[in-house]
C-alpha positions in Angstrom: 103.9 121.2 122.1 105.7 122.9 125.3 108.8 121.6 125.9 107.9 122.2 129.8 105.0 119.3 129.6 105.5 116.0 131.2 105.3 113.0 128.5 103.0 110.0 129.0 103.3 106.7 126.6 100.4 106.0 125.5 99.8 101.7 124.5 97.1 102.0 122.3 96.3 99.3 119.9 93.3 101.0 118.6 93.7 104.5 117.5 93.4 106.7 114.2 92.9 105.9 111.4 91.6 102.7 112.7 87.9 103.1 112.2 86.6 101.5 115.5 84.3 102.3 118.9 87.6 102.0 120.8 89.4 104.8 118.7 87.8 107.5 120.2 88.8 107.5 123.9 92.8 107.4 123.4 92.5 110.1 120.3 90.7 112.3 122.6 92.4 111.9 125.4 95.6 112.9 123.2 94.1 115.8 121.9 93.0 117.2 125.0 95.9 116.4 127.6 98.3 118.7 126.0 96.1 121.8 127.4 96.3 120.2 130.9 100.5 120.0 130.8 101.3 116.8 129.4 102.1 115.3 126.0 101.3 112.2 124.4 103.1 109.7 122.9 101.3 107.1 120.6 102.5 103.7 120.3 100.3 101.5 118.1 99.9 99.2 115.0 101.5 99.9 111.8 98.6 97.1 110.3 95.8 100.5 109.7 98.4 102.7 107.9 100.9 105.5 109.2 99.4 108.8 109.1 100.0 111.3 111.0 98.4 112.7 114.3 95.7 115.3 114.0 96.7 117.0 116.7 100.6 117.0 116.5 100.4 114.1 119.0 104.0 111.7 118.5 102.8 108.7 117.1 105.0 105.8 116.4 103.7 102.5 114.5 105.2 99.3 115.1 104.8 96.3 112.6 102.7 93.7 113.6 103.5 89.6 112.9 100.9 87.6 111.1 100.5 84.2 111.1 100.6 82.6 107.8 98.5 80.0 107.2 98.6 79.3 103.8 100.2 77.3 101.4 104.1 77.4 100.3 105.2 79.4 97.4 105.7 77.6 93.8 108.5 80.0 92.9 111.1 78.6 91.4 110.0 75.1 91.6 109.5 72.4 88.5 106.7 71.2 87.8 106.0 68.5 85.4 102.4 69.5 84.7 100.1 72.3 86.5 96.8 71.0 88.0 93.4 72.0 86.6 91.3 74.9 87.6 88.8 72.5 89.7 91.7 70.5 91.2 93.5 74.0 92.1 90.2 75.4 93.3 89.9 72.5 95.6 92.7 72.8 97.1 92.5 76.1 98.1 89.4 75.7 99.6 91.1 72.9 101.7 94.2 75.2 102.5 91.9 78.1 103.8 89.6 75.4 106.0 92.7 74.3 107.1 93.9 78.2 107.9 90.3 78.7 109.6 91.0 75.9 111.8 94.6 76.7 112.8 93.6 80.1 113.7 90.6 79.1 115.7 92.9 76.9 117.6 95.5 79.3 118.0 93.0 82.0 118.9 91.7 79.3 122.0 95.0 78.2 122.9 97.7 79.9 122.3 96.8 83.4 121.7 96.5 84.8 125.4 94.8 87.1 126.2 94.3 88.0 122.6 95.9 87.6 118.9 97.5 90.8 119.4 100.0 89.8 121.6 102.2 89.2 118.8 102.5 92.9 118.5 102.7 93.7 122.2 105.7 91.0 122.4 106.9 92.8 119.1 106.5 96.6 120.2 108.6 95.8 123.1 112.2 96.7 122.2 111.0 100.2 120.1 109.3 100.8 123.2 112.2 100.7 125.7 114.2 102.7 122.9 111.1 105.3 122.6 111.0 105.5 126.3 114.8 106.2 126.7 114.5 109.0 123.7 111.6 110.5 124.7 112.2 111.3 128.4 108.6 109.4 129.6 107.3 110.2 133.2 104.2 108.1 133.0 103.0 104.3 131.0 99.3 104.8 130.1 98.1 101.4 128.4 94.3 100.9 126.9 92.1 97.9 126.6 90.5 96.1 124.6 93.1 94.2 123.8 94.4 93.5 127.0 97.7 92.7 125.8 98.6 96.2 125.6 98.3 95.8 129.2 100.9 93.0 129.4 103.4 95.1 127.3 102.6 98.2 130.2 103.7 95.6 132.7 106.8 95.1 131.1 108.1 98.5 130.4 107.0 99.1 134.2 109.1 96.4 134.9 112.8 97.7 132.7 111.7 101.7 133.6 110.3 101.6 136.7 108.3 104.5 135.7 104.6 104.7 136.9 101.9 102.7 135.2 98.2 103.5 134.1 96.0 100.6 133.2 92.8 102.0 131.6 90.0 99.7 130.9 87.6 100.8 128.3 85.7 97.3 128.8 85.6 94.6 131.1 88.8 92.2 131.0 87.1 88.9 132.5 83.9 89.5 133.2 81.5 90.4 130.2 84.1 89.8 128.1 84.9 91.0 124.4 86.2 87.7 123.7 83.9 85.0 123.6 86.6 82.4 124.1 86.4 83.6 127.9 82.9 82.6 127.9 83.3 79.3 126.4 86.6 77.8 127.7 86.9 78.2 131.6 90.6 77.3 131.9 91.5 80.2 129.7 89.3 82.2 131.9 91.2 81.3 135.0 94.6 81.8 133.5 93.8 85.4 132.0 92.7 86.0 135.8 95.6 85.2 136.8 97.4 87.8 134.0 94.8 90.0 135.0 96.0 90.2 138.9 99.6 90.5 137.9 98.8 93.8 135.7 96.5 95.3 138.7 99.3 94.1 141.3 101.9 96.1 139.0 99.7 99.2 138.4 100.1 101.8 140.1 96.1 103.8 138.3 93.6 101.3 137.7 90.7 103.1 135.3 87.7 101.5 134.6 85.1 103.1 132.5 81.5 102.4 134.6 80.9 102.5 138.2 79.2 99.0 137.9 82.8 97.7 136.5 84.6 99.8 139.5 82.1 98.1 141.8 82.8 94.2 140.5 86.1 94.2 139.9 86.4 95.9 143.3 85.0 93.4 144.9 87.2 90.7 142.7 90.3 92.4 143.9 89.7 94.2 147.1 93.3 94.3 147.7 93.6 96.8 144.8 90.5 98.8 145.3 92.2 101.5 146.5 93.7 101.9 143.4 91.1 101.8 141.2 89.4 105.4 139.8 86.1 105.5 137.5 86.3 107.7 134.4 83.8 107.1 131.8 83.7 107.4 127.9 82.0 110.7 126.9 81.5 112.8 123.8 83.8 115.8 122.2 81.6 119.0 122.4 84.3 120.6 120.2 83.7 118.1 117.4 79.8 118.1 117.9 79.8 121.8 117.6 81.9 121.7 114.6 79.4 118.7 113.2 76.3 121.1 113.2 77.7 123.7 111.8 79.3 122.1 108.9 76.5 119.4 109.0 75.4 120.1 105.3 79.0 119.1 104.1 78.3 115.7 105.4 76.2 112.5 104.5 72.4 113.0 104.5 72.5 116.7 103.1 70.0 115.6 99.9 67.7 114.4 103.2 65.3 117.9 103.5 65.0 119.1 106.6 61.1 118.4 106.9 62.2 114.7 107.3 62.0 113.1 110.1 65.8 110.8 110.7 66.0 107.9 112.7 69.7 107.0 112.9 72.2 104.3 114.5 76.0 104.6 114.4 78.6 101.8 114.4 77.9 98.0 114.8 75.6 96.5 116.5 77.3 93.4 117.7 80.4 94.0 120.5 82.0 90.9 118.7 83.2 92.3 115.2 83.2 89.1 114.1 79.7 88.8 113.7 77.5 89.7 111.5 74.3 89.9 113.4 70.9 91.4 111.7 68.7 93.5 114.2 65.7 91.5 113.6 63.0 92.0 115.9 64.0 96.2 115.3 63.9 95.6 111.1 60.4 93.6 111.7 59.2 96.5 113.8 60.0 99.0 110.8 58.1 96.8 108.5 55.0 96.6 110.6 54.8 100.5 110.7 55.8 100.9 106.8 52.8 98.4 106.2 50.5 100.4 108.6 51.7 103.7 107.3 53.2 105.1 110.3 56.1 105.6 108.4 56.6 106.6 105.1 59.8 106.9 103.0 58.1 110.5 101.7 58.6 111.4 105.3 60.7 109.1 107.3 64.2 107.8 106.7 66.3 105.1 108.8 69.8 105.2 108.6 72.6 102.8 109.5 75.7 104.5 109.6 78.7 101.7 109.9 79.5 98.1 108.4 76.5 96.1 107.7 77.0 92.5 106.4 75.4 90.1 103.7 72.5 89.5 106.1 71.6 92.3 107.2 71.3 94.0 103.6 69.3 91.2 102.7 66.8 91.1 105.1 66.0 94.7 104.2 65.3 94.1 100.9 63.2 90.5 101.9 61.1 93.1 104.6 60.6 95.8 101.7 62.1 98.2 103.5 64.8 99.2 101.0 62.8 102.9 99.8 63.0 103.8 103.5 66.6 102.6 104.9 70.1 104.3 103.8 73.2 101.8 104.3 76.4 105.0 104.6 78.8 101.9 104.8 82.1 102.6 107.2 82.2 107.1 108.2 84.5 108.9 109.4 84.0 109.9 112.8 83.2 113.6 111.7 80.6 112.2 109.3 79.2 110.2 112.0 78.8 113.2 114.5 77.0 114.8 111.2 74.5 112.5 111.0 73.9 112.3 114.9 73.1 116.3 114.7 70.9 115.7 111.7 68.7 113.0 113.7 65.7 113.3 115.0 65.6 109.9 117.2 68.7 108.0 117.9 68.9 104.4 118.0 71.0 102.2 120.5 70.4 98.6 120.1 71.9 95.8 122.1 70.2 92.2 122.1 72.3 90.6 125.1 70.2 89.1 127.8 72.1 91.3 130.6 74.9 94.3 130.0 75.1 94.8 133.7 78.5 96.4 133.6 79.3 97.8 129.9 78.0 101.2 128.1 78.5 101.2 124.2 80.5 104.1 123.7 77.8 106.0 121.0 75.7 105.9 124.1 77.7 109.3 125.6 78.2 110.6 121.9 73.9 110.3 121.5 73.5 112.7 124.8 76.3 115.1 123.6 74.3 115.6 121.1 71.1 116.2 123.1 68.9 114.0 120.9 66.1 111.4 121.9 67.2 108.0 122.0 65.2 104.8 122.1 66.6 102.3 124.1 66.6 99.0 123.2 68.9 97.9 125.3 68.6 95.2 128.6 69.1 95.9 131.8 72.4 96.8 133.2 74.9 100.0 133.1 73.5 101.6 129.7 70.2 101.4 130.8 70.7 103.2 134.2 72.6 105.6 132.6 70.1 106.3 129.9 67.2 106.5 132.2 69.2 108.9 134.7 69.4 111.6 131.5 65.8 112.0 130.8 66.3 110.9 127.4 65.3 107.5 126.9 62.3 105.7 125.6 62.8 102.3 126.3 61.6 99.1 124.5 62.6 95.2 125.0 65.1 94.0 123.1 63.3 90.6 121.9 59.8 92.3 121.0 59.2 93.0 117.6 55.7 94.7 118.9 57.4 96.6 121.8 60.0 98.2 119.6 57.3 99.0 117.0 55.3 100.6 120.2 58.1 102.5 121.1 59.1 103.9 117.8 55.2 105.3 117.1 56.1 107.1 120.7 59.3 108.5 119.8 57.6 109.7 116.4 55.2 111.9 117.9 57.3 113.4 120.9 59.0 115.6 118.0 60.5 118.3 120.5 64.5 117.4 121.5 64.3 116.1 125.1 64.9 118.0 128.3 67.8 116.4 130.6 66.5 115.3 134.2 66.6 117.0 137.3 70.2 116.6 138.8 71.7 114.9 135.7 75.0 116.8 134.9 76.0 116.0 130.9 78.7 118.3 131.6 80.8 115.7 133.5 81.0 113.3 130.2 82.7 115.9 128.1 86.2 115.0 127.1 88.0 117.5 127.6 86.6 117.8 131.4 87.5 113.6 131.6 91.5 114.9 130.0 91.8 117.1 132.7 90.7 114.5 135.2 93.2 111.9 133.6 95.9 114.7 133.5 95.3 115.1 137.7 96.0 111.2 138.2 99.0 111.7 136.3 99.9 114.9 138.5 99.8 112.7 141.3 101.4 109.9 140.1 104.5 111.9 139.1 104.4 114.8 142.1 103.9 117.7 139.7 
């Protein structure tokens, strides 16, 4: 990279080779920036691994303290006799209850705003010492987890240098972590971390104008700092994903068959291994009625899938017509949205007023249809503003069924609506607008 390019620390948490929805934004944003005059410089985990960046980005990996929960060690002890396999068995079924609860509790009370401040408090000092040999003009810090937020704050604090919170999510308001929802005094004191970090910032990015609009009215003493850039898709890697589609998953699939495809979770809580059961009943009815057949059809869930989910497949019969990839690469994950034919996007929360799932942007990149099954709230207007959305409720076994036998015979790709610009969700076109904040924020 040009020496003559400005340098911006990026605090991201998530990033490559983490496999994760919240990868994607700080890996493009660090490929992209560098055409726009400034250059990147990861600081993240070291818990994923410690490759290197695909694009020649500087990445530096900090460890990351665990808790240890378990039991003490035996080494080097006596003992007069060694328990039996039940006893031992026991007890270690005791000693992981016991970690369960301890790390519940932790997570509730004493991991705020999330279990990975540890590394935030951790990642500190190597920050200071990166920022000193690096020569950064600009903090940049991502969220989810907010704590990469707190550890911005800091180094805005020791550098004085100017600070970038970007919120891919909510913080405190349709939050990722449930405790927020469940515990209102940890609510009120994240708030209260939350004001400090917008009081401190100097960019406040938030990915959805609904977000922009609430938190705006939250804090209307900090509106004026806040800026909307969304998530988007990578034409560059799309384009490379259709030509190079047959090197890919789904290349024994022949091209006569008709794919219906979803990519990544569909749960925003990792934790959870949720089965989309009114949307696997649906598929059954139309297997059973023959509006799909596996000679024809295929269904294919591209991402982690857990015990339940696999096994309600097999109880609904619909094993000869559903592929399970398992965890893709991102690549492979673009393949299979270019090989689709309809695109699924799947949420069953009563409201998502002010979130988009980020698949959402890569599904119109790709220029696919896509049936909705989503409720009301930011995905949905955004879906229906594109043209490309069929729509079905979320609870309704029948109305998903209705709306996949619609989305089976409207075969031709869709046409985007009058007025709706999928230009503007491209990431290098959202780089250059993040490189222009950070023009103005340094005088360049």
């Amino acid at each position: 990279m040009s020496e003559a390019h400005s340098k911006v620390l990026m605090l991201c948490y998530n990033y490559s080779p983490m496999i994760t929805g919240g990868v994607e934004r700080s890996v493009k944003l660090a490929k992209y920036i560098p055409r726009f005059g400034w250059e990147p410089v990861i600081l993240t985990t070291k818990r994923f691994g410690s490759e290197p960046g695909s694009f020649g980005e500087t990445i530096v990996r900090t460890p990351e303290p665990r808790l240890g929960l378990g039991g003490s060690s035996r080494k080097g002890r006596k003992s007069k006799k060694e328990p039996g396999p039940e006893i031992q068995s026991h007890r270690r079924g005791a000693l992981r209850g016991l970690g369960r609860s301890l790390a519940g509790w932790a997570g509730r009370r004493v991991m705020i705003p999330d279990d990975k401040i540890r590394w935030a408090l951790a990642a500190y000092m190597p920050a200071r010492r990166l920022m000193r040999r690096e020569g950064i003009d600009v903090i940049y810090s991502s969220s989810p987890p907010a704590s990469a937020h707190l550890l911005g704050m800091w180094l805005k604090s020791y550098s004085g240098k100017p600070l970038i919170l970007d919120l891919r999510d909510p913080w405190t308001f349709e939050p990722l972590n449930r405790y927020l929802n469940e515990d209102e005094r940890r609510r009120d004191r994240e708030m209260k971390l939350e004001r400090q970090c917008f009081e401190r910032a100097d960019l406040i990015v938030i990915n959805t104008p609904e977000a922009a609009e609430r938190y705006g009215e939250i804090y209307p003493e900090f509106a004026s700092k806040m800026q909307v850039i969304t998530n988007g898709f990578d034409g560059e890697e799309l384009s490379l994903a259709e030509r190079e589609r047959v090197n890919g998953p789904l290349q024994e699939i022949d091209s006569s068959v008709f794919v219906i495809s979803h990519t990544g979770s569909f749960s925003r809580h990792t934790d959870r291994d949720i089965s989309p059961e009114p949307l696997l009943i649906a598929l059954s009815e139309l297997l059973k009625h023959g509006t799909l057949d596996p000679a024809r059809h295929r269904v294919v869930f591209a991402g982690v899938t857990g015990p339940i989910f696999k096994s309600r497949i097999d109880q609904l019969g619909l094993a000869d017509l559903v592929d399970l990839t398992g965890t893709v690469s991102h690549i492979d994950a673009m393949r299979i949205i270019k090989r689709s034919n309809l695109l699924l996007l799947y949420d069953r929360s009563e409201r998502a007023e002010y979130y988009v799932r980020g698949k959402l942007y890569e599904y119109l990149g790709a220029g696919k249809r896509i049936l909705g099954i989503i409720p009301p709230g930011a995905a949905r207007r955004l879906l229906e503003s594109s043209g490309f959305g069929i729509f079905a409720l979320p609870g309704s076994s029948e109305d998903i069924a209705r709306a996949l036998a619609e989305a089976l015979d409207a075969r031709d790709d869709p046409v985007p609506a009058p007025g709706f610009d999928l230009g503007i969700y491209d990431r290098k076109r959202i780089a250059e607008r993040m490189a222009e904040y950070l023009d103005r924020l340094t005088g360049r």
